[in-house]
C-alpha positions as CSV (number, residue, x, y, z in Angstrom):
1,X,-9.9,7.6,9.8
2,X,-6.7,5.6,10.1
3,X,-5.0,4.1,13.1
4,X,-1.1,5.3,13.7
5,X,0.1,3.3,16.2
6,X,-0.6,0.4,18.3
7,X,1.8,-1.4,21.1
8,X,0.4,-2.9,24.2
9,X,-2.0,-1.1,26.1
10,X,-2.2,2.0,23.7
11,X,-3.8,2.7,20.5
12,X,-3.7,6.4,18.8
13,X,-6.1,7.3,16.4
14,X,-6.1,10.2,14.2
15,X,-3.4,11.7,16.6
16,X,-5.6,10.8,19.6
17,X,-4.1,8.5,22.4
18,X,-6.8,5.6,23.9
19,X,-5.6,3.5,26.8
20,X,-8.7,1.2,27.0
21,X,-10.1,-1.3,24.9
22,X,-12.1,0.2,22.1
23,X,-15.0,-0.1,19.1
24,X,-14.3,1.8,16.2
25,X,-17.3,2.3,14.2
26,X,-18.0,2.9,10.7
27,X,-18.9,6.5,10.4
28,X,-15.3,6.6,12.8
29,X,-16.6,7.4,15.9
30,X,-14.3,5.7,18.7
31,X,-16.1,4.3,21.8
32,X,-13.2,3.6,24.5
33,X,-13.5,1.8,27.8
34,X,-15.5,-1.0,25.9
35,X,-15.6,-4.1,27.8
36,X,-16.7,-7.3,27.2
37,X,-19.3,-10.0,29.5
38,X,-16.7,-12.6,29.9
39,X,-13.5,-11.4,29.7
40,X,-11.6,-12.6,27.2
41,X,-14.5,-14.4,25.0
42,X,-16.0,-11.9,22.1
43,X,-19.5,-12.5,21.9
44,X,-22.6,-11.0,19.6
45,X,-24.1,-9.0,22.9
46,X,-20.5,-7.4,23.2
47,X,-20.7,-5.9,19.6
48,X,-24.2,-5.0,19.4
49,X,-24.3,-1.7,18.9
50,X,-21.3,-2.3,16.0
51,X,-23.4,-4.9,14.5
52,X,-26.9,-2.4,14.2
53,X,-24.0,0.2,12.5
54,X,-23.8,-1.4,9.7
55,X,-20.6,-2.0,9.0
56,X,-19.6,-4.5,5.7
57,X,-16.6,-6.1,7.8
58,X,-15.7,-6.4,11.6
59,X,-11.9,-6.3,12.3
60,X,-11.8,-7.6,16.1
61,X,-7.7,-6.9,17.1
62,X,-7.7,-9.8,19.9
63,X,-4.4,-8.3,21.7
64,X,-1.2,-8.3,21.7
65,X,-0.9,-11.9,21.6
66,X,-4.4,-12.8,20.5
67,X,-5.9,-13.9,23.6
68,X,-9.8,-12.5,22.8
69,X,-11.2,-15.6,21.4
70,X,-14.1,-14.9,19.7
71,X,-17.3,-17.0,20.5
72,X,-17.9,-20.4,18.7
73,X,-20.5,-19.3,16.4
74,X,-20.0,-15.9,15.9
75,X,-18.6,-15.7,12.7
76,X,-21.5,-17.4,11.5
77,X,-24.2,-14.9,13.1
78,X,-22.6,-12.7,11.5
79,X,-22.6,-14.0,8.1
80,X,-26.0,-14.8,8.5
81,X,-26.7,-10.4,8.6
82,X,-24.3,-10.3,5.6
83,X,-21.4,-9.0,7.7
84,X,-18.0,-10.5,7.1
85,X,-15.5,-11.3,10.2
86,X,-11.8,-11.3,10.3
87,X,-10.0,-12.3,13.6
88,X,-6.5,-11.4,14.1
89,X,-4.0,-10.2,16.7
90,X,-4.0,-6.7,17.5
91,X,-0.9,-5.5,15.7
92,X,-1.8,-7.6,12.1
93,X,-5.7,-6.4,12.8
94,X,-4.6,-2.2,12.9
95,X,-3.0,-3.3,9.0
96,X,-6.3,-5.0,8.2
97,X,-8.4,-2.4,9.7
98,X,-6.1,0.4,7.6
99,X,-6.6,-1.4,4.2
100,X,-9.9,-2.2,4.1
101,X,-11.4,1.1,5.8
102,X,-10.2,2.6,2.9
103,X,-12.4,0.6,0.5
104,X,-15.5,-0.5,2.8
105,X,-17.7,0.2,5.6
106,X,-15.9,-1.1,8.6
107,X,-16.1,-1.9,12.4
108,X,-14.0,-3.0,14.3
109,X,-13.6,-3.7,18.0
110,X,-9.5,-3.8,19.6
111,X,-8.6,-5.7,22.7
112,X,-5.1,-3.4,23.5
113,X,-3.5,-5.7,25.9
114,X,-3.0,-9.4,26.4
């Protein structure tokens, strides 16, 4: 699986266009229209179901100009169930996401706008 393109508000994925926010997961299904609770905070309950995947890493792409802040202590749950956490705006997070699918199990969750 490997992302093509990202710019604000789109995302394509193996030649396949998404206009929503998105979870990517790490057998590569892609589940579109994700939301999350409180807008523009990233919390565990929003990534749940990426979390019981298993994935060795979660990428979360926090927009175009990184406005998804993830929750205070969420990079430590997450460490506590041996899952690393990287945090970046969208555009750096799609290179992230590219590298390190190659070599891991990975999840990842994309806010495509702000």
């Amino acid at each position: 699986m490997k992302i093509e393109a990202y710019s604000f508000g789109w995302m394509i994925i193996d030649g396949k266009k998404y206009t929503s926010d998105l979870l990517i997961y790490p057998d590569g299904r892609v589940e579109d229209a994700w939301y999350r609770k409180r807008g523009h905070e990233l919390s565990t309950d929003d990534i749940s179901a990426l979390i019981q995947a298993g994935p060795e890493i979660i990428i979360a792409g926090t927009g175009a100009s990184g406005l998804m802040k993830p929750e205070k202590d969420l990079e430590k749950r997450l460490f506590q169930k041996g899952i690393g956490f990287i945090s970046l705006p969208s555009h750096e997070a799609v290179k992230c996401y590219n590298q390190w699918s190659l070599e891991k199990p990975v999840g990842a969750c994309f806010h495509l706008t702000c």
